[in-house]
C-alpha positions as CSV (number, residue, x, y, z in Angstrom):
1,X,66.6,11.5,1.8
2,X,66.3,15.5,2.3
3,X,65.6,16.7,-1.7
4,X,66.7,20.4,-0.3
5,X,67.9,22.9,2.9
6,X,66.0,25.6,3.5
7,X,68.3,28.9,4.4
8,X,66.2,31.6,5.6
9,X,64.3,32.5,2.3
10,X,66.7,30.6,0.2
11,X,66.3,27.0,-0.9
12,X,68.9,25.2,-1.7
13,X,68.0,21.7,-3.7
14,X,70.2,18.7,-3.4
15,X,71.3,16.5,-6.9
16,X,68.2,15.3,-8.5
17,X,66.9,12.0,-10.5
18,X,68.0,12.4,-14.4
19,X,64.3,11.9,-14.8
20,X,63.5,14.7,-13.2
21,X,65.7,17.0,-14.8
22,X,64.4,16.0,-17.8
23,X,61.2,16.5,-17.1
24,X,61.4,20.3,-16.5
25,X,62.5,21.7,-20.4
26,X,59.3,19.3,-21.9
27,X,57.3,20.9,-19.0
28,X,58.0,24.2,-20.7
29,X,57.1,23.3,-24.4
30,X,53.8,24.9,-25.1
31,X,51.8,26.0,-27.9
32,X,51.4,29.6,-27.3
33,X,50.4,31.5,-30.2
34,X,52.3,33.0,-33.0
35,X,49.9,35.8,-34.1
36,X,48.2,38.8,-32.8
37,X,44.1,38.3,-33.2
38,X,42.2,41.6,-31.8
39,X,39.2,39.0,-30.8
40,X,38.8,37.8,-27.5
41,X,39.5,33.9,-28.8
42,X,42.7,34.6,-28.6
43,X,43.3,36.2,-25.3
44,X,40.6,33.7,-24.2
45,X,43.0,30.3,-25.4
46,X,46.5,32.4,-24.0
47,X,45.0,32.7,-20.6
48,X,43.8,29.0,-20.4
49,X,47.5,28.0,-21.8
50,X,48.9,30.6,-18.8
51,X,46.7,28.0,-16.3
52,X,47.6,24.9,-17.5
53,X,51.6,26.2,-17.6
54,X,51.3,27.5,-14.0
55,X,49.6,24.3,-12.9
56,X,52.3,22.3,-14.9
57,X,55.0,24.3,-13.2
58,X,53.8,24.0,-9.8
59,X,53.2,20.3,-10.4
60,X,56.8,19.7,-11.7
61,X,58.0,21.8,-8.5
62,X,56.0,19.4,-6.5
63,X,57.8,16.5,-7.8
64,X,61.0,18.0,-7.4
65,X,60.4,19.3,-4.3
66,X,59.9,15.0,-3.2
67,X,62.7,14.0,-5.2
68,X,60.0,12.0,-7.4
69,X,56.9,11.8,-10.4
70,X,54.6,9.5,-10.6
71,X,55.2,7.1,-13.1
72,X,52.3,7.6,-15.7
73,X,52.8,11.0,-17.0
74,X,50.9,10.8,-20.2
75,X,47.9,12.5,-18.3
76,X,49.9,15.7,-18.3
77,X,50.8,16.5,-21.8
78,X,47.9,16.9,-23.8
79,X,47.5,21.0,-24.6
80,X,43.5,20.9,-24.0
81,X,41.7,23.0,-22.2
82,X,42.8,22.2,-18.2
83,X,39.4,19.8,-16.9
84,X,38.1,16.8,-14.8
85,X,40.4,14.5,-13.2
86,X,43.6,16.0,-14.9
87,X,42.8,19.1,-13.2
88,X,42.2,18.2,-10.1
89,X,45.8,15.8,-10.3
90,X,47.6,19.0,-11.4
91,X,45.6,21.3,-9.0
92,X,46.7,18.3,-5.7
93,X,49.9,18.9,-6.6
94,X,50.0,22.3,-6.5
95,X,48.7,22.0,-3.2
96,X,51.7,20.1,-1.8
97,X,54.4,22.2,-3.2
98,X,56.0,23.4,0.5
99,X,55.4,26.5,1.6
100,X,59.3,27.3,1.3
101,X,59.3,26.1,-2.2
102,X,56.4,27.8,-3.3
103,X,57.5,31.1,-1.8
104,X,60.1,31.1,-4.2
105,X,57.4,31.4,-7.4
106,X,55.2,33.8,-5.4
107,X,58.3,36.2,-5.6
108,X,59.0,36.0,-8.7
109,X,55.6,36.6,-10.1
110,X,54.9,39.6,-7.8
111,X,59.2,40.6,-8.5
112,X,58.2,40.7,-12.7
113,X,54.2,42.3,-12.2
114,X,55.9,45.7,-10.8
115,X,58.5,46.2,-12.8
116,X,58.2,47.9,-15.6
117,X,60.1,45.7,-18.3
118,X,57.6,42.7,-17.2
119,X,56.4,42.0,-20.9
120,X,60.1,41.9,-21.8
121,X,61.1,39.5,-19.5
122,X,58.0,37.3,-19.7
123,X,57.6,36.4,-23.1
124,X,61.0,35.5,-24.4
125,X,61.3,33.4,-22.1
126,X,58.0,31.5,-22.9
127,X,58.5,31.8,-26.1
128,X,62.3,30.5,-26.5
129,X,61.8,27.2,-23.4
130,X,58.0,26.3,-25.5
131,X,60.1,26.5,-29.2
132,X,63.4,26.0,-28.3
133,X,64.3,24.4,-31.8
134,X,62.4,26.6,-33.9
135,X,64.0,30.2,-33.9
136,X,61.2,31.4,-36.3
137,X,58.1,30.7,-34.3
138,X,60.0,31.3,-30.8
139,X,60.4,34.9,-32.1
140,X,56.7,35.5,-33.6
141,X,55.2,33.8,-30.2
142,X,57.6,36.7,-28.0
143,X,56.1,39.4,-30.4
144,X,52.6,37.8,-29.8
145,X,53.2,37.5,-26.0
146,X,54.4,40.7,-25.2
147,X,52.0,42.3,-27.3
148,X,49.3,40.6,-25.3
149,X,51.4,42.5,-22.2
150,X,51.3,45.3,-22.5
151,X,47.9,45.9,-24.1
152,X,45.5,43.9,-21.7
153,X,46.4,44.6,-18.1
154,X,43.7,42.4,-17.3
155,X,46.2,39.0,-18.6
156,X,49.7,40.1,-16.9
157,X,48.5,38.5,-13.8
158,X,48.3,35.3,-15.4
159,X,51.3,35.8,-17.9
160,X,53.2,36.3,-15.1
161,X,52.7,33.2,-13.2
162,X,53.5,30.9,-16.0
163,X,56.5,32.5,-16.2
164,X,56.9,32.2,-12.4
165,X,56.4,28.7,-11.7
166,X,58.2,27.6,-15.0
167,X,61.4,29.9,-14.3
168,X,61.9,28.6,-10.8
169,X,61.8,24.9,-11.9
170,X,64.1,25.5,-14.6
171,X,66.5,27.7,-11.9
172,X,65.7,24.4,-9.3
173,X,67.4,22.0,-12.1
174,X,70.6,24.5,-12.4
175,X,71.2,25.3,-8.5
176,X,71.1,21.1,-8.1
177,X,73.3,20.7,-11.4
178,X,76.3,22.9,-9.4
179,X,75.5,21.3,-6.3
180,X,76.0,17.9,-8.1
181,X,79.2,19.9,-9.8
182,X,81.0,21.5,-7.3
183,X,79.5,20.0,-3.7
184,X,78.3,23.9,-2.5
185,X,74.5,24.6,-1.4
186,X,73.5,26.4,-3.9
187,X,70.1,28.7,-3.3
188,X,67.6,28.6,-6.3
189,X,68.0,31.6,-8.0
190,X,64.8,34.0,-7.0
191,X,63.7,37.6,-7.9
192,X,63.2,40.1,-4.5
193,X,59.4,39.5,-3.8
194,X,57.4,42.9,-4.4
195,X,55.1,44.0,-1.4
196,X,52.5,45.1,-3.4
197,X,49.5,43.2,-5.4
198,X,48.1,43.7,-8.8
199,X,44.6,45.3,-9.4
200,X,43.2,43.6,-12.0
201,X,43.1,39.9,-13.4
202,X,43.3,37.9,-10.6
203,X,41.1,35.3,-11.5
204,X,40.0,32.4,-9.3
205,X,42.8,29.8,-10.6
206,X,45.2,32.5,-10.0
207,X,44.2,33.1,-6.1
208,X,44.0,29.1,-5.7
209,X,47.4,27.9,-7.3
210,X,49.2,30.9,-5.9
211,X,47.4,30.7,-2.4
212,X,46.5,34.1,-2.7
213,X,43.8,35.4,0.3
């Protein structure tokens, strides 16, 4: 059965598994960091988080995208550092996310990189999805975040896309909720794509899961 239309630029899922759904708001929960450390530890363990979330993302998008997961999903939980056979897994299904589908993240992260506010919009919404119970570290993890922001150019790039690939599988689940709702097509909700690339932090992860050239 088709999982989605495609509109033009707009994508427009059909009602999805429960399971599915599901899957998405424990996708988001991770354990970002709820203090400021001037070291390079710090920045070092945010930007590995950023690539397992953007891997995650993409992954879960995948899955959506085929109207299934694989049953065994205890593989894709654990919060070390992204290595081995679990990468390559999340990396594979990256790779499959359709080109329609994926377009949808790729705007987004290049919609939130040139606008100004990006640190704003970025990190209260990592912050709030990863601790969505827990007001008091959600808030000191969106300081933390959008700290990291807007002093070190170098990790926006990768901020960025794990707000991208998480935002638009969380957007996927609501357009197929009103479809299920009210019968409409209903596009998945996407930022205008900015023509322009950023300069600096485009590390090798970045340029594979977001099929950069």
């Amino acid at each position: 059965m088709e999982t989605y239309i495609v509109r033009g630029h707009r994508v427009c899922p059909r009602p999805i598994p429960e399971e599915l759904a599901d899957l998405v708001p424990r996708v988001h929960h991770a354990e970002w960091p709820t203090w400021l450390d001037p070291g390079p530890r710090m920045l070092r363990d945010l930007l590995e988080l950023c690539r397992l979330q953007t891997a995650r993302g993409l992954a879960t998008l995948c899955w959506l995208a085929e109207g299934s997961a694989p049953a065994d999903l205890d593989w894709l939980w654990p919060a070390c550092r992204l290595t081995g056979n679990r990468q390559d897994r999340l990396y594979g299904a990256a790779a499959a996310v359709p080109d329609p589908v994926h377009a949808l993240v790729t705007a987004n992260w290049t919609w939130v990189l040139a606008t100004p506010h990006g640190g704003r919009v970025t990190a209260p919404y990592l912050a709030s999805t990863a601790y969505p119970r827990d007001g008091d570290r959600s808030a000191r993890a969106t300081v933390t975040l959008f700290q990291t922001y807007e002093r070190h150019p170098e990790a926006r790039a990768a901020i960025a896309a794990a707000w991208a690939a998480g935002r638009v599988a969380a957007d996927w689940c609501k357009a197929a909720e009103l479809h299920t709702e009210y019968g409409s097509q209903t596009p998945v909700f996407t930022y205008p794509r900015s023509p322009e690339s950023p300069s600096v932090g485009l590390r090798p992860w970045l340029k594979r899961l977001l099929r950069l050239r």
